[in-house]
PyMOL Python script that loads the backbone (N, CA, C, O; Angstrom):
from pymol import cmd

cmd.read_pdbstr("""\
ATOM      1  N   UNK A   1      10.453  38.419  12.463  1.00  0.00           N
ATOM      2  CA  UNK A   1       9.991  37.135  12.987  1.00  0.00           C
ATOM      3  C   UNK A   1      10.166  36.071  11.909  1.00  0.00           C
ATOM      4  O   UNK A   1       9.708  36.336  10.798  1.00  0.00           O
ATOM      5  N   UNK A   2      10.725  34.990  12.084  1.00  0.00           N
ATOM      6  CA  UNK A   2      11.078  33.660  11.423  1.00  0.00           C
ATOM      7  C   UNK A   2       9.593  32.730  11.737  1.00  0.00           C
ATOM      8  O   UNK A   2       9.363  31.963  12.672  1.00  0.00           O
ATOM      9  N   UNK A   3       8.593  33.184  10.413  1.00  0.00           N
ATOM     10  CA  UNK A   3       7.641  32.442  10.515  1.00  0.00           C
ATOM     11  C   UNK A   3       7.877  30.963  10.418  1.00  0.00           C
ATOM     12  O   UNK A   3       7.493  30.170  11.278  1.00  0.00           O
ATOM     13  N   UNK A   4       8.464  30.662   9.435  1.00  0.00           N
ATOM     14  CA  UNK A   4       8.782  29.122   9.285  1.00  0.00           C
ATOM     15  C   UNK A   4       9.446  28.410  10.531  1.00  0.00           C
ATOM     16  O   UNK A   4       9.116  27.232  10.664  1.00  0.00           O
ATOM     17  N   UNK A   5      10.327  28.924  11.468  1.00  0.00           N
ATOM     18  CA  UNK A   5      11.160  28.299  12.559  1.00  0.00           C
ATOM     19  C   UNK A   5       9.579  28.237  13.782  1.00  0.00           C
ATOM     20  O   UNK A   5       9.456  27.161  14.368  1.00  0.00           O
ATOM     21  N   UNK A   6       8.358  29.479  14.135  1.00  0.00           N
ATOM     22  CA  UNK A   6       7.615  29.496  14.690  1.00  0.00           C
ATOM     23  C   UNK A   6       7.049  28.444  14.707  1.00  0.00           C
ATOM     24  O   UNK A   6       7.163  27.681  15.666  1.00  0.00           O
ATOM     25  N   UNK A   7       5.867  28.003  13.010  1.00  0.00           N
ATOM     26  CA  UNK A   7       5.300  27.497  12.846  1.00  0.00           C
ATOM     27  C   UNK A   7       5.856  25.676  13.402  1.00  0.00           C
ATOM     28  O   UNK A   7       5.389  24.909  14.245  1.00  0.00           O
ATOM     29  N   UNK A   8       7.006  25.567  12.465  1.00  0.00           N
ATOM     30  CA  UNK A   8       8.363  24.834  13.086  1.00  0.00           C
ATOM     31  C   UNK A   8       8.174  24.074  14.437  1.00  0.00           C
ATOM     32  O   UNK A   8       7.886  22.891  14.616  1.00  0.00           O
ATOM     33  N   UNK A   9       8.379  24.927  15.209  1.00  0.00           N
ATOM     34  CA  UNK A   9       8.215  24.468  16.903  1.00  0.00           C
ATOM     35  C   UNK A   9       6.957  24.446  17.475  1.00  0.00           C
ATOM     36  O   UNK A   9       6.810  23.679  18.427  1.00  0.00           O
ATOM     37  N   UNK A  10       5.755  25.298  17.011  1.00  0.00           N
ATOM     38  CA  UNK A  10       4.641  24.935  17.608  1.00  0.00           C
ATOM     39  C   UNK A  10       3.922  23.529  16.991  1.00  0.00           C
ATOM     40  O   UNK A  10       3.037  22.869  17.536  1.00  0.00           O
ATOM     41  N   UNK A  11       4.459  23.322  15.919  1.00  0.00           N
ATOM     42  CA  UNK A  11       4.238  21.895  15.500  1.00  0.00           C
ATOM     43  C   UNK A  11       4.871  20.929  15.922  1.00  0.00           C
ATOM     44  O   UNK A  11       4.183  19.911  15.857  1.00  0.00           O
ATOM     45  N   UNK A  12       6.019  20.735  16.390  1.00  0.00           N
ATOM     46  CA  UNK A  12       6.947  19.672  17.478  1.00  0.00           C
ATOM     47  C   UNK A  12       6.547  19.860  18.868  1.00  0.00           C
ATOM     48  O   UNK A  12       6.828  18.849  19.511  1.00  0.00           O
ATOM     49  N   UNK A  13       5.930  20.879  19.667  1.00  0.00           N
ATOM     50  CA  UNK A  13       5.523  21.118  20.409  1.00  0.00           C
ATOM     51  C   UNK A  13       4.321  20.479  20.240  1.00  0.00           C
ATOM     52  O   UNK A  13       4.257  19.293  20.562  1.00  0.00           O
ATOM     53  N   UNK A  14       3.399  21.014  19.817  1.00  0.00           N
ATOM     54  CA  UNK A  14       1.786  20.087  20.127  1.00  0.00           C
ATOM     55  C   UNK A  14       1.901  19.198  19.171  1.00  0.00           C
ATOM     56  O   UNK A  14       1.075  19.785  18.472  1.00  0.00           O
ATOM     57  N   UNK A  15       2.244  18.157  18.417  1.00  0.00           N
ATOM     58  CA  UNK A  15       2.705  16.914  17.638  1.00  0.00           C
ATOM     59  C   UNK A  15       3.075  16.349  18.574  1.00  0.00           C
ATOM     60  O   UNK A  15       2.542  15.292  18.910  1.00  0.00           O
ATOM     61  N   UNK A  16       4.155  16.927  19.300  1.00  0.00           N
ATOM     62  CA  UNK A  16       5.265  15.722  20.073  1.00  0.00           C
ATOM     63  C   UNK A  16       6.225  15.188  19.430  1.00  0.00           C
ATOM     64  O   UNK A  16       6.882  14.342  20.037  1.00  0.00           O
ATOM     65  N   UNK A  17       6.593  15.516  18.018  1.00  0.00           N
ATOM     66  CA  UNK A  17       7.387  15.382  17.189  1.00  0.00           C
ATOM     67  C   UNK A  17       8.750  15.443  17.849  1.00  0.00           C
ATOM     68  O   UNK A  17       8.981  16.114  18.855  1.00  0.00           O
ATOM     69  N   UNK A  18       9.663  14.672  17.191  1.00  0.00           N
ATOM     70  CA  UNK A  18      11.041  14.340  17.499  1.00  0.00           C
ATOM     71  C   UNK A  18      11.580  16.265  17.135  1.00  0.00           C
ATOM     72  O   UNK A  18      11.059  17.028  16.322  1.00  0.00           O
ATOM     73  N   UNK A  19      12.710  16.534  18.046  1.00  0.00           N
ATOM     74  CA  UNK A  19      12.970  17.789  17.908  1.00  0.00           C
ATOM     75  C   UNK A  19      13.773  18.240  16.721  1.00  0.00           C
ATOM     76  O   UNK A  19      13.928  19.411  16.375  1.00  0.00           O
ATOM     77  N   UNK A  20      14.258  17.182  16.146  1.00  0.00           N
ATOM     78  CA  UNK A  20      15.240  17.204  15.231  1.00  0.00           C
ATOM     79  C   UNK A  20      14.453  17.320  13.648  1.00  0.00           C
ATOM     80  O   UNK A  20      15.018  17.165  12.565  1.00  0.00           O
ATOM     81  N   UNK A  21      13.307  17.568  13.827  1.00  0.00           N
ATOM     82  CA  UNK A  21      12.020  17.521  12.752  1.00  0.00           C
ATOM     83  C   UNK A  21      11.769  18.650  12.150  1.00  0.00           C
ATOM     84  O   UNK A  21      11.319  19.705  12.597  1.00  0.00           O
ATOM     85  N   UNK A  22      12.130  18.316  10.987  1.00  0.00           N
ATOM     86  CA  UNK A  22      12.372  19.485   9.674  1.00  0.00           C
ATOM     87  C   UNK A  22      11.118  19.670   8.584  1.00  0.00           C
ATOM     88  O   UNK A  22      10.473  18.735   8.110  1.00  0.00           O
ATOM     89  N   UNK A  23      10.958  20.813   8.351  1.00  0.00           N
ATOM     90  CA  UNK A  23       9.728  20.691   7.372  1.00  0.00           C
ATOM     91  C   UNK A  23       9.977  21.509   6.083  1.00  0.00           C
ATOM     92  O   UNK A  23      10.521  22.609   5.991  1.00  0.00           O
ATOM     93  N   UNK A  24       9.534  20.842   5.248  1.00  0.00           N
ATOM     94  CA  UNK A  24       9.848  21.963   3.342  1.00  0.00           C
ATOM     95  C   UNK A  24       8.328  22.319   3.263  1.00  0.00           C
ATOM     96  O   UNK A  24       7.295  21.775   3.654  1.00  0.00           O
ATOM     97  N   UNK A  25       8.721  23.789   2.398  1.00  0.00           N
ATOM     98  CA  UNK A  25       6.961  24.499   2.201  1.00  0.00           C
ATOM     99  C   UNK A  25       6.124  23.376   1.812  1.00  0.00           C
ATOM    100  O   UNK A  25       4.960  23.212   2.178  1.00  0.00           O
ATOM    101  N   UNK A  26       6.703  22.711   1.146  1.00  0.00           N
ATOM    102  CA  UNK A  26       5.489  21.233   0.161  1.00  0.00           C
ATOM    103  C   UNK A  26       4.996  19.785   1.086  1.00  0.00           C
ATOM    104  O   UNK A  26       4.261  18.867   0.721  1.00  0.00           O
ATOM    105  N   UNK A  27       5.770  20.007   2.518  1.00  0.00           N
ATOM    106  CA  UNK A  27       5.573  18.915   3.217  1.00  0.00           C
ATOM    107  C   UNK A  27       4.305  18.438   3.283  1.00  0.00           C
ATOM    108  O   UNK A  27       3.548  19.343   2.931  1.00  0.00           O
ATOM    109  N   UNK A  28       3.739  17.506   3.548  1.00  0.00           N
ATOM    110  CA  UNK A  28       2.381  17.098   3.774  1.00  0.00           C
ATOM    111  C   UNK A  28       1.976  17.536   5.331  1.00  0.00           C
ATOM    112  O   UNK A  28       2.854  17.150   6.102  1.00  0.00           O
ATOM    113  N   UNK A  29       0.742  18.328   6.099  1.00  0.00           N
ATOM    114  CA  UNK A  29       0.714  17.887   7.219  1.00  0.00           C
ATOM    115  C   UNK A  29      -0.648  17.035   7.764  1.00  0.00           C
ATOM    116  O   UNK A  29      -0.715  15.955   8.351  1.00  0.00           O
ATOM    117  N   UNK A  30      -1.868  18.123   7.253  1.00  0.00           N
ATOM    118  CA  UNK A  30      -3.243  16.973   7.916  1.00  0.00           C
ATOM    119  C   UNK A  30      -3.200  15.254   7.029  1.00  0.00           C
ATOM    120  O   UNK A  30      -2.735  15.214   5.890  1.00  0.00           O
ATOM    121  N   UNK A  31      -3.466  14.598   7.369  1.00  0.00           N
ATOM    122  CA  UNK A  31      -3.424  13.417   6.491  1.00  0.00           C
ATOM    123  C   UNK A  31      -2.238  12.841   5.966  1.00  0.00           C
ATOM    124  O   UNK A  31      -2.277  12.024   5.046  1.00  0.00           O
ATOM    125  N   UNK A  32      -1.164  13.230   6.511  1.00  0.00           N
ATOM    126  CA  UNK A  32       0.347  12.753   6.314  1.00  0.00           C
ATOM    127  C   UNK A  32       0.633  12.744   8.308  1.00  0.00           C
ATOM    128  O   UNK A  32       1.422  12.150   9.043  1.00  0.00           O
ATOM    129  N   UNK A  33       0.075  13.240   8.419  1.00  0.00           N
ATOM    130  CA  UNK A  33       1.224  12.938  10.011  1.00  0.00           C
ATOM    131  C   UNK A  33       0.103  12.225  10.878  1.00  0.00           C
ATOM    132  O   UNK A  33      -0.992  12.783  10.804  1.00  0.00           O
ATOM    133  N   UNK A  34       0.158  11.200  11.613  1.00  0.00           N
ATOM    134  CA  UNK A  34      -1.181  10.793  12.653  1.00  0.00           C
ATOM    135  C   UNK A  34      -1.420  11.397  13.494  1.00  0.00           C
ATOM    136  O   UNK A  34      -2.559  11.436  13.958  1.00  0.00           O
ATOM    137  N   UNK A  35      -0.058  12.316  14.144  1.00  0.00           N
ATOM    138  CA  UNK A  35      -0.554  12.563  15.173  1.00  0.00           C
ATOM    139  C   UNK A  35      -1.469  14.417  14.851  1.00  0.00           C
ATOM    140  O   UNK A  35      -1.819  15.158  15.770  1.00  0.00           O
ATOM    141  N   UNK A  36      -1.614  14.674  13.601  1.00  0.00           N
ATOM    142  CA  UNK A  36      -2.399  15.504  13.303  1.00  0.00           C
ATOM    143  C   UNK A  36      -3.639  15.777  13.308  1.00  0.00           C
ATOM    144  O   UNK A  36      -4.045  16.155  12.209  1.00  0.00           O
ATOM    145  N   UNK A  37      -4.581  15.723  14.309  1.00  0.00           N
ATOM    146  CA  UNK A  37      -5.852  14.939  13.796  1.00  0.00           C
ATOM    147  C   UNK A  37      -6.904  16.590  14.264  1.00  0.00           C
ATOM    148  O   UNK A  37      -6.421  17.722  14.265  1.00  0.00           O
ATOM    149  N   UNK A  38      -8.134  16.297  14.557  1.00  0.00           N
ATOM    150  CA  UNK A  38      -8.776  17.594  14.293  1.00  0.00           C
ATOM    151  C   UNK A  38      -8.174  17.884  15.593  1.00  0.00           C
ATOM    152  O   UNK A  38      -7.199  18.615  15.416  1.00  0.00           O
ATOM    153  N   UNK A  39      -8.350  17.622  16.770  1.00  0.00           N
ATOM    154  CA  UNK A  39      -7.796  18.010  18.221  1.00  0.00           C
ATOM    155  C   UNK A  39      -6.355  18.625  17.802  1.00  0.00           C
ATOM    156  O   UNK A  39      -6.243  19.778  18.217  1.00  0.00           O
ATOM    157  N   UNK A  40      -5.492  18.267  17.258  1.00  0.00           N
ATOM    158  CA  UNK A  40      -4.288  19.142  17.372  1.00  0.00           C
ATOM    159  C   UNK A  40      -4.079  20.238  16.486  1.00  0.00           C
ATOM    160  O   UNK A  40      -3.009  20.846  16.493  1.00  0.00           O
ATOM    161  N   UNK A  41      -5.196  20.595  15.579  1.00  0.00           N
ATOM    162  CA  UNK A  41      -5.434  21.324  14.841  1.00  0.00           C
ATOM    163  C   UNK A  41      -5.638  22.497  15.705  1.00  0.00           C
ATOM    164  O   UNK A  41      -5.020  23.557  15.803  1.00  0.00           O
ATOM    165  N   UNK A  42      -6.809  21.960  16.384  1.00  0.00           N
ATOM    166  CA  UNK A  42      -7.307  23.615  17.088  1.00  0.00           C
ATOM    167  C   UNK A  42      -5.927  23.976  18.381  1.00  0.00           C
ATOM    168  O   UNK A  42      -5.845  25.122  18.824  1.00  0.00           O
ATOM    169  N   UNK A  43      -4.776  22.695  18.944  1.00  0.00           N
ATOM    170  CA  UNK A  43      -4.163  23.260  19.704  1.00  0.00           C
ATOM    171  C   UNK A  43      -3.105  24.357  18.889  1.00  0.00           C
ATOM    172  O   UNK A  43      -2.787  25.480  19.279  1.00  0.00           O
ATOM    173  N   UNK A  44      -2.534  23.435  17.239  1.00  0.00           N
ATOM    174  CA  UNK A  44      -1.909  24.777  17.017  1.00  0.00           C
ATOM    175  C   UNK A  44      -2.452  25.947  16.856  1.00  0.00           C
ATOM    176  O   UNK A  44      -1.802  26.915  17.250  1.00  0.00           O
ATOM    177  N   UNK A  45      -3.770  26.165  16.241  1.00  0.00           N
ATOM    178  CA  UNK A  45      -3.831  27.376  16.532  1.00  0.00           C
ATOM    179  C   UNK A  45      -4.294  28.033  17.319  1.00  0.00           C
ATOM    180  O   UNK A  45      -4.548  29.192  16.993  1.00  0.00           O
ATOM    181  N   UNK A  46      -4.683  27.466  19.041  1.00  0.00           N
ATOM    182  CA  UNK A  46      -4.126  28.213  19.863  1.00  0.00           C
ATOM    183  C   UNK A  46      -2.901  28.466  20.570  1.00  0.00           C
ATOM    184  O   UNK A  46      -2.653  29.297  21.443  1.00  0.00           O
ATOM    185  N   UNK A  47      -2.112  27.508  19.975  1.00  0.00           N
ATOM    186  CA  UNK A  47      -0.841  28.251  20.146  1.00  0.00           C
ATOM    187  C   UNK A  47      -0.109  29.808  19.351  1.00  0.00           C
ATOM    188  O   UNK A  47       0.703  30.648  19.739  1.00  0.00           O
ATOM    189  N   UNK A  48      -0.916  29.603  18.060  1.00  0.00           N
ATOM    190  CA  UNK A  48      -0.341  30.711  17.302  1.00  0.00           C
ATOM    191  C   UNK A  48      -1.105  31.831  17.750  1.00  0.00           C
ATOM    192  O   UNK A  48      -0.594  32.951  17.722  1.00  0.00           O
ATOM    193  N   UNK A  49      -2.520  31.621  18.246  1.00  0.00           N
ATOM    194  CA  UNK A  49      -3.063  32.821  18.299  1.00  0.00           C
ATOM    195  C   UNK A  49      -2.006  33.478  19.890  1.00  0.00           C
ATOM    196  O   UNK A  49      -1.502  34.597  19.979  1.00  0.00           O
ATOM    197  N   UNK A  50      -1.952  32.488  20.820  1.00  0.00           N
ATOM    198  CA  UNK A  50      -0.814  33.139  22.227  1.00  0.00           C
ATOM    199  C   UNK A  50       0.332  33.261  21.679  1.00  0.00           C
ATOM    200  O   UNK A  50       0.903  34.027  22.454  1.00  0.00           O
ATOM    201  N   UNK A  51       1.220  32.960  20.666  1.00  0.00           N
ATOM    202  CA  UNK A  51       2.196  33.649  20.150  1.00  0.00           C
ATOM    203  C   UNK A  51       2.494  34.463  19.306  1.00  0.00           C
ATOM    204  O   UNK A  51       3.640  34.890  19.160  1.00  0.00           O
ATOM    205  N   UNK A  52       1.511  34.801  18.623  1.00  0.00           N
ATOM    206  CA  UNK A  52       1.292  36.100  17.515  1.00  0.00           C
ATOM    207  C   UNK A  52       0.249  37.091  18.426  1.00  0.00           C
ATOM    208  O   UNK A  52       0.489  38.268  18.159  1.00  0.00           O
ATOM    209  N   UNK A  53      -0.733  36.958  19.328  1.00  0.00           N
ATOM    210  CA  UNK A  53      -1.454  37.586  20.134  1.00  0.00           C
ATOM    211  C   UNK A  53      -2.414  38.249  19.145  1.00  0.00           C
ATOM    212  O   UNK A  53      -2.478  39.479  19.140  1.00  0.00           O
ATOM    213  N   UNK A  54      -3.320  37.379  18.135  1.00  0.00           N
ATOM    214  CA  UNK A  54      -4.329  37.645  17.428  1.00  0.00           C
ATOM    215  C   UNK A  54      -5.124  36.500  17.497  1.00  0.00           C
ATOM    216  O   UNK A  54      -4.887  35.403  18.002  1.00  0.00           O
ATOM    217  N   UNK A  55      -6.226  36.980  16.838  1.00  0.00           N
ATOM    218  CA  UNK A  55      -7.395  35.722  16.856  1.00  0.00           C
ATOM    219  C   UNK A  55      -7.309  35.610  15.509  1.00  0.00           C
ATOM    220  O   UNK A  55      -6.942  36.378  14.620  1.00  0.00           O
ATOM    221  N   UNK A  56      -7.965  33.841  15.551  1.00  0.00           N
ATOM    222  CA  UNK A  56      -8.262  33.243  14.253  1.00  0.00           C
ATOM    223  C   UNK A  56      -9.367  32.944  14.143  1.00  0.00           C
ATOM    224  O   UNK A  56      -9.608  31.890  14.732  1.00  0.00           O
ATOM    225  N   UNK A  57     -10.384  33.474  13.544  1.00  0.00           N
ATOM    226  CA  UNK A  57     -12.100  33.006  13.445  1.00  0.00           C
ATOM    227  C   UNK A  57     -12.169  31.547  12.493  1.00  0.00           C
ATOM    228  O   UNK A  57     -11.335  31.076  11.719  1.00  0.00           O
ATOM    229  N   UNK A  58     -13.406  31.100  12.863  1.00  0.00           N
ATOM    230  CA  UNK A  58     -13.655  29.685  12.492  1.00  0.00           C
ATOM    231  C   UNK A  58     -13.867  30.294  10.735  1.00  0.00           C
ATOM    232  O   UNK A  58     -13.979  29.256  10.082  1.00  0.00           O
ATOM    233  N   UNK A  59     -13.927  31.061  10.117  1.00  0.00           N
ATOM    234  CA  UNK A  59     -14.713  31.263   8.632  1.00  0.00           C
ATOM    235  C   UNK A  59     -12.960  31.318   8.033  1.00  0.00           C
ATOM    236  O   UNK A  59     -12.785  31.146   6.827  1.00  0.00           O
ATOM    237  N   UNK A  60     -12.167  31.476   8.626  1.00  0.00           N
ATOM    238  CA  UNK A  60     -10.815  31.911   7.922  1.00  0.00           C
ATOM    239  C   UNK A  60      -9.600  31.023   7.658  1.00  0.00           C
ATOM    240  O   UNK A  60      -8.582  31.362   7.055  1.00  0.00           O
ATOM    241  N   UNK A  61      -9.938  29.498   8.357  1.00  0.00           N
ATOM    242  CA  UNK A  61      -9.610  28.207   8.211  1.00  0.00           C
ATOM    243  C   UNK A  61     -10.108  27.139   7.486  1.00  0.00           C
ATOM    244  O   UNK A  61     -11.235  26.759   7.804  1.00  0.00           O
ATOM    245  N   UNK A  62      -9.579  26.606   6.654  1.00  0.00           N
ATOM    246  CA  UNK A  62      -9.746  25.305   5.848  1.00  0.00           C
ATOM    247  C   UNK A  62      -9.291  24.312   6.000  1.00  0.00           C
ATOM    248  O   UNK A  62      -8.458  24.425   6.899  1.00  0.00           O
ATOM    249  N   UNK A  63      -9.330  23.419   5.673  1.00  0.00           N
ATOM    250  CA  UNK A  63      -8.190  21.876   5.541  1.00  0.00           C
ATOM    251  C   UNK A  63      -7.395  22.065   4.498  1.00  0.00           C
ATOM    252  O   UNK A  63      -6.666  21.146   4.124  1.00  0.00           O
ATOM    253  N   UNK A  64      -7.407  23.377   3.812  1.00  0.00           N
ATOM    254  CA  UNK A  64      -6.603  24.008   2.961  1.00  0.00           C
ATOM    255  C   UNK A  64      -4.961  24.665   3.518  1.00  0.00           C
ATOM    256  O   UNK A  64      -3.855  24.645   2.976  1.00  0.00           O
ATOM    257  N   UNK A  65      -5.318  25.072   4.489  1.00  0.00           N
ATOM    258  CA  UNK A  65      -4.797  25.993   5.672  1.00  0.00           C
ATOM    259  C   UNK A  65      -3.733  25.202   5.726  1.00  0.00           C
ATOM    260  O   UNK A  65      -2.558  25.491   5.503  1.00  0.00           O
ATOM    261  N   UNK A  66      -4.445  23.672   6.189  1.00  0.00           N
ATOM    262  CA  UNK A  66      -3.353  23.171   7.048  1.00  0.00           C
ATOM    263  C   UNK A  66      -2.298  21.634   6.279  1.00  0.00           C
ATOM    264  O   UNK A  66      -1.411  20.869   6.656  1.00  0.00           O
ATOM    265  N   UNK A  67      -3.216  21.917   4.897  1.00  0.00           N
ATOM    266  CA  UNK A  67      -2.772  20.785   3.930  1.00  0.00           C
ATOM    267  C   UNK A  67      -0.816  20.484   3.753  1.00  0.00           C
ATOM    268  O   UNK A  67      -0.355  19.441   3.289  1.00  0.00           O
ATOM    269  N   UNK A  68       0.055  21.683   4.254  1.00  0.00           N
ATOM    270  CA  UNK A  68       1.186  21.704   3.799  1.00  0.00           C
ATOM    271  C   UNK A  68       1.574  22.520   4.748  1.00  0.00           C
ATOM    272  O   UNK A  68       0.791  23.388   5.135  1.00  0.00           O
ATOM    273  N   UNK A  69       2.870  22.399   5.313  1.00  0.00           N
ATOM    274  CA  UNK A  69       3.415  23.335   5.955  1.00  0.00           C
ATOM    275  C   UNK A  69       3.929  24.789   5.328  1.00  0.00           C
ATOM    276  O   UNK A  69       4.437  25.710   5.967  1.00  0.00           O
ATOM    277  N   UNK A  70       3.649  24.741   3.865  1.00  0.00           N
ATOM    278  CA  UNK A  70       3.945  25.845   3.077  1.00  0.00           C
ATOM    279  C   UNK A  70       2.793  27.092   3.645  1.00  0.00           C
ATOM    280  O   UNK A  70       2.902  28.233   4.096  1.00  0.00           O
ATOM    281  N   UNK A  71       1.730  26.207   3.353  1.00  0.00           N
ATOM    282  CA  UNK A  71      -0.031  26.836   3.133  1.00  0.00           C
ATOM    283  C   UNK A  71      -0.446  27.344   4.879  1.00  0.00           C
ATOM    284  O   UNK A  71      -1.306  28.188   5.133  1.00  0.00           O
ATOM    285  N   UNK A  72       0.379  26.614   5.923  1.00  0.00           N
ATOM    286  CA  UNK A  72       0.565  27.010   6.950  1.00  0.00           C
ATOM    287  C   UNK A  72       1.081  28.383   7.528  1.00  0.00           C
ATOM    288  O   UNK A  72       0.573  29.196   8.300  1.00  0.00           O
ATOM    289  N   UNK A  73       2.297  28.330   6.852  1.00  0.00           N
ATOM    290  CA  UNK A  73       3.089  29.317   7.294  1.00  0.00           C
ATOM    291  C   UNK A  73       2.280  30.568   6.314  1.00  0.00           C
ATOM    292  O   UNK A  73       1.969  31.635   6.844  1.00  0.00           O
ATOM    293  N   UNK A  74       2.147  30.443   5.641  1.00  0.00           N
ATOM    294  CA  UNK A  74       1.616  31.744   4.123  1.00  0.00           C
ATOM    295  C   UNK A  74       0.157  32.435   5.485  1.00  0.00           C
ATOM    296  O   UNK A  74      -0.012  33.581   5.901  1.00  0.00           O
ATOM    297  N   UNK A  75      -0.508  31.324   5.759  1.00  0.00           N
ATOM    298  CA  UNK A  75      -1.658  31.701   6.616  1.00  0.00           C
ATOM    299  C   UNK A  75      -0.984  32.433   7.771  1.00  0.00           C
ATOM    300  O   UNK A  75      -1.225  33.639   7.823  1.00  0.00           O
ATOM    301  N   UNK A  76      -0.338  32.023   8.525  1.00  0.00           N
ATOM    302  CA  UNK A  76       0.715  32.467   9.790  1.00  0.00           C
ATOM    303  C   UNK A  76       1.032  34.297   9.528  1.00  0.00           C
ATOM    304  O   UNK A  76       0.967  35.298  10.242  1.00  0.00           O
ATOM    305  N   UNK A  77       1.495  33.929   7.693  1.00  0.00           N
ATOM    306  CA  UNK A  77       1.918  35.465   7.678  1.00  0.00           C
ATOM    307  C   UNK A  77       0.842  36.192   7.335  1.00  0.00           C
ATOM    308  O   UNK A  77       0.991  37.381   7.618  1.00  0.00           O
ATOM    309  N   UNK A  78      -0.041  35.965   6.903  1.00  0.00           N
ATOM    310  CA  UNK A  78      -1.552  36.617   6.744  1.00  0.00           C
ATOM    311  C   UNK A  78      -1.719  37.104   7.950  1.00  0.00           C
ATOM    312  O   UNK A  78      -2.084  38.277   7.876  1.00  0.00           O
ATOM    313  N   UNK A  79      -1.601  36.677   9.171  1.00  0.00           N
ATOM    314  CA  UNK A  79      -2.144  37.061  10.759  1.00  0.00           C
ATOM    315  C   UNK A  79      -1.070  38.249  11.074  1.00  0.00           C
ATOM    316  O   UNK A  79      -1.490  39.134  11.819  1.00  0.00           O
ATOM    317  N   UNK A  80       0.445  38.388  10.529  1.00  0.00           N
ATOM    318  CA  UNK A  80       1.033  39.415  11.269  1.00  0.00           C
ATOM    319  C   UNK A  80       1.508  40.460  10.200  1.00  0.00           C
ATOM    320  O   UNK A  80       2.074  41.494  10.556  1.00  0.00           O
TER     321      UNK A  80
END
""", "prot")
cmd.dss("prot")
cmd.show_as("cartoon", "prot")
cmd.util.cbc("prot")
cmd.orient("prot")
């Protein structure tokens, strides 16, 4: 599984991001993108939890988590 291409599309997907939208491990995401806000937080990760088919408990998320698309994906691979 191509965590980075996952993470990738479920973020252009619930963003609404242009499709052509590329991300480096160091990218910025909470507080760099607007349309990031706490609401699309919890949609990606119910998107990841219906596409990895695991749960994510509230104690195992930070604003750490979601600070970088690097710190994203690293979490992503923690779940599989």
């Amino acid at each position: 599984m191509n965590v980075a291409a996952l993470v990738t599309e479920i973020l252009i997907n619930v963003l609404q991001l242009p499709e052509d939208t590329q991300f480096s491990s160091d990218s910025a995401l909470l507080g760099a993108i607007p349309e990031f806000d706490s609401m699309a937080v919890v949609s990606v990760l119910t998107a990841l939890e219906e596409n990895l088919g695991c749960a994510v408990d509230d104690d195992e998320i930070s604003a750490e988590t979601f600070e970088t698309f690097g710190s994203l994906c690293a979490f992503v691979e923690s779940k599989i």
